[in-house]
C-alpha positions in Angstrom: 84.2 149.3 168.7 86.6 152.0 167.1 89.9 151.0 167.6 92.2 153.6 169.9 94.2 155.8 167.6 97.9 155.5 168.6 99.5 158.2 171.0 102.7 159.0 169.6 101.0 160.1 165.7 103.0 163.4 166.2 106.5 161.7 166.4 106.1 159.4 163.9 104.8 161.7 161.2 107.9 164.5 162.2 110.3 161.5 161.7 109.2 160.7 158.3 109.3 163.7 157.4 112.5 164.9 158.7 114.0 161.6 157.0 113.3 162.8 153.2 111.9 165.9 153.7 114.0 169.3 152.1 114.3 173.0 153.4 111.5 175.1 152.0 111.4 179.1 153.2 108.0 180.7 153.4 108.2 184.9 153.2 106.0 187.5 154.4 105.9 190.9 153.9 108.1 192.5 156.6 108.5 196.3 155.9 107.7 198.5 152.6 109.6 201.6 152.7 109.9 204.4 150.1 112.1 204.8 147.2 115.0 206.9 148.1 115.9 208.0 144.9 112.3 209.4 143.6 109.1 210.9 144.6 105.6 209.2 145.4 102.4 209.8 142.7 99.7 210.2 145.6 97.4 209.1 142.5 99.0 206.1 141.4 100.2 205.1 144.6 103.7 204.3 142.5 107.0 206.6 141.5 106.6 209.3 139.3 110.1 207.8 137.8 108.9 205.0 135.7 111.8 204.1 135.2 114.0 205.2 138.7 117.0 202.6 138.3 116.5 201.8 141.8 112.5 200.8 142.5 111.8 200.1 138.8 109.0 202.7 138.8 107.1 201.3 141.8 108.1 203.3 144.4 107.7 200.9 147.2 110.4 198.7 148.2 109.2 195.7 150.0 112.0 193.3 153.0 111.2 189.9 153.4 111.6 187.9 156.3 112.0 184.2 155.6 110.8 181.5 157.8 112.3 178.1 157.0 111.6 174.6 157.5 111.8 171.1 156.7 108.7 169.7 154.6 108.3 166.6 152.1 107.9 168.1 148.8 105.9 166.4 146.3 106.6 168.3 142.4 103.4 167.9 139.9 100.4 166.1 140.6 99.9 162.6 139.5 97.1 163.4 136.9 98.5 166.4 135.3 101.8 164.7 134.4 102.7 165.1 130.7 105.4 162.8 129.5 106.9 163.5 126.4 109.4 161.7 124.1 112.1 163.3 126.1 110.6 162.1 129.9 108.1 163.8 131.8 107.4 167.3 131.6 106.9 169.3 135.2 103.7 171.2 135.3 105.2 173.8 137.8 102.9 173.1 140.9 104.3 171.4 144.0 102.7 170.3 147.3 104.9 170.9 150.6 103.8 168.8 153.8 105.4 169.9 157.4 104.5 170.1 160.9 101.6 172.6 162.0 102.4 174.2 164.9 100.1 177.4 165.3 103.0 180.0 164.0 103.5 177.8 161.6 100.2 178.2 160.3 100.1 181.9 161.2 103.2 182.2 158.6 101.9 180.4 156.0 98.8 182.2 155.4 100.8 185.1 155.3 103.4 184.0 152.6 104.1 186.3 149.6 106.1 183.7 148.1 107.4 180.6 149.0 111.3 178.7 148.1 111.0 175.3 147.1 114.5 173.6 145.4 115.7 177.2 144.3 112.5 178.1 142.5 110.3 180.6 143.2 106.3 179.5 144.3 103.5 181.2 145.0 100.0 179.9 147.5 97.7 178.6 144.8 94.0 179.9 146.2 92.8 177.3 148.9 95.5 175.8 148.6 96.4 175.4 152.5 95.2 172.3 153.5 95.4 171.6 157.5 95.6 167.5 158.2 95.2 165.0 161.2 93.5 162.7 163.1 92.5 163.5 166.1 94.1 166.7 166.4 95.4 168.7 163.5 99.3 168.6 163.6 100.5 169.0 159.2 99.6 171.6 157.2 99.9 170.7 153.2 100.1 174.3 151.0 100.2 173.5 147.3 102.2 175.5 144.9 102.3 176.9 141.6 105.8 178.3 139.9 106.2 182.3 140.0 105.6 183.6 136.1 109.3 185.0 135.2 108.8 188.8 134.8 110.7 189.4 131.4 
């Protein structure tokens, strides 16, 4: 006999994570507009300013709109820690667990780039992961760090 899977899954799992979870914002690609202080390369699909002071030579501008919400953050992945003399050194992935809801999920697949503790995270491929028993309700999205442009 398979033992009856409790009803109340859903409330228990958004009170857990509620309790220690931390604000993470997902953004998507709201607008692009054009650079208003140069011209579009039709080739190129970029400025013909490579270096216009105000797009940076890629003529697009892209607005973000941010989506926020409240997920348990895990930083680094148990087998890829590397400790060092100093402590343990952070590989730059994270995992964020929250709630799926279906705009939630909608959003996430989305995401450009995600905010996790002031750093800046992108979707590792595959890497959205949608949970539960008997009925999906947490979506997990693993995450790598951003390179920093120089």
């Amino acid at each position: 006999m398979i033992p009856a899977f409790p009803t109340n899954t859903r409330a228990i799992i958004t009170e857990i994570i509620n309790q220690d979870g931390r604000q993470v914002t997902f953004n998507v690609l709201a607008t692009a507009s054009g650079c208003y202080n140069c011209d579009l390369d039709p080739v190129s699909n970029t400025s013909i300013d490579s270096y216009c002071p105000v797009c940076s030579g890629q003529y697009w501008i892209n607005t973000y709109s941010g989506w926020t919400t409240v997920a348990h953050v895990t930083w680094g992945r148990s087998e890829e820690k590397d400790w060092q003399t100093g402590g343990m050194i952070d590989n730059g992935e994270c995992q964020v667990k929250f709630m799926h809801t279906p705009e939630a999920e909608d959003v996430v697949y989305r995401a450009e780039y995600v905010v996790v503790d002031q750093r800046i995270m992108q979707p590792l491929p595959g890497g959205i992961i949608l949970r539960g028993v008997p009925e999906v309700n947490r979506i997990i999205v693993r995450l790598r760090e951003k390179e920093k442009e120089s």
